[in-house]
N, C-alpha and C positions, 0 to 999 in steps of 0.2 A: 346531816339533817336527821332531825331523830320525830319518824310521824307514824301513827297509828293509826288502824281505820282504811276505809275504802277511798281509791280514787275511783271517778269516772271519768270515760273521755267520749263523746261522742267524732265518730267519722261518718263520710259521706258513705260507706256502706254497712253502717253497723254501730252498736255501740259495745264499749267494755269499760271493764273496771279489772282494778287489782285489791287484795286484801291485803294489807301489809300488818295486821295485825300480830301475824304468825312471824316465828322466827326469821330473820335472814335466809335467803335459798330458799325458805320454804313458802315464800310468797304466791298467794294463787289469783290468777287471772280468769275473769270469764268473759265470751264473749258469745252476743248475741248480732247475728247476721240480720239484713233488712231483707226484707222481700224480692225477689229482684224485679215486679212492677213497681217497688219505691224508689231503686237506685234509676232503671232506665228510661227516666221521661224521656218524652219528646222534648228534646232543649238543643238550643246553639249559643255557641260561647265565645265571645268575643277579647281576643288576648291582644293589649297594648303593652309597650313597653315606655318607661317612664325613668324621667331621673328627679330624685330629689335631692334635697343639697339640707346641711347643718354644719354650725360653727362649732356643734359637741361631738356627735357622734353615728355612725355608719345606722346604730339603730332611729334617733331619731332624723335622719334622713329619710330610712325606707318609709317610714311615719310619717314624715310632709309629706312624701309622693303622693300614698295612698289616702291620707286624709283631703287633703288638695282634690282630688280626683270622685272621692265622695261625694262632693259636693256639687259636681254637675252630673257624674255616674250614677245609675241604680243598681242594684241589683249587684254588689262587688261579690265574689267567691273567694278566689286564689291569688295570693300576691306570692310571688317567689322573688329574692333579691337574687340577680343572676352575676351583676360585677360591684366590686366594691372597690370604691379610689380616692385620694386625697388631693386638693389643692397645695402646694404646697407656693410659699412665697419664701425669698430671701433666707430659706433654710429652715422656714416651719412650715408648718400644718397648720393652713388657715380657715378647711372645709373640707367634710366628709363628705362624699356623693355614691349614694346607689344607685344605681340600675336595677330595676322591680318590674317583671313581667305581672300584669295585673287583667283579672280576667272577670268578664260581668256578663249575665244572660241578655240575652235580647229580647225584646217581648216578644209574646207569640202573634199580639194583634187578635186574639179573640173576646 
């Protein structure tokens, strides 16, 4: 892959970027940290675990679960696929399934 210019990426404590304009090895990263009254609200987080299923593939599987679950969930954060497995029939593979720990705040009610 041949890319010039800045990436960014924002995370839950911070944002950075890298410059990849520069040589190879010589790529520079910076990073700016959140406050840390932005990162620790008062919040509780609620983690389900889910399976979604597809006849193509393990990723869109983790993608039905999560989309599926959007639609009655608010508030989604964190999905992690935690196991990945196949149906298999008669000697094939008929359906991918993940398992996706899937995490959503709760309101706070004020």
């Amino acid at each position: 892959m041949d890319f010039t210019g800045e990436i960014s990426t924002g995370w839950p404590f911070g944002t950075g970027s890298v410059d990849t304009s520069r040589d190879p090895g010589q790529h520079v990263w910076t990073y700016e940290p959140k406050q840390k009254e932005d990162i620790m609200s008062d919040s509780v987080y609620k983690i389900v675990d889910l399976v979604g299923t597809s006849e193509s593939s393990w990723e869109d599987a983790a993608r039905n679960a999560v989309e599926t679950a959007s639609k009655s969930l608010k508030d989604l954060r964190i999905a992690e696929a935690t196991k990945l497995d196949m149906k298999i029939e008669n000697g094939k593979v008929v359906s991918y399934r993940a398992r996706v720990k899937l995490s959503f705040k709760y309101e706070s009610g004020k």
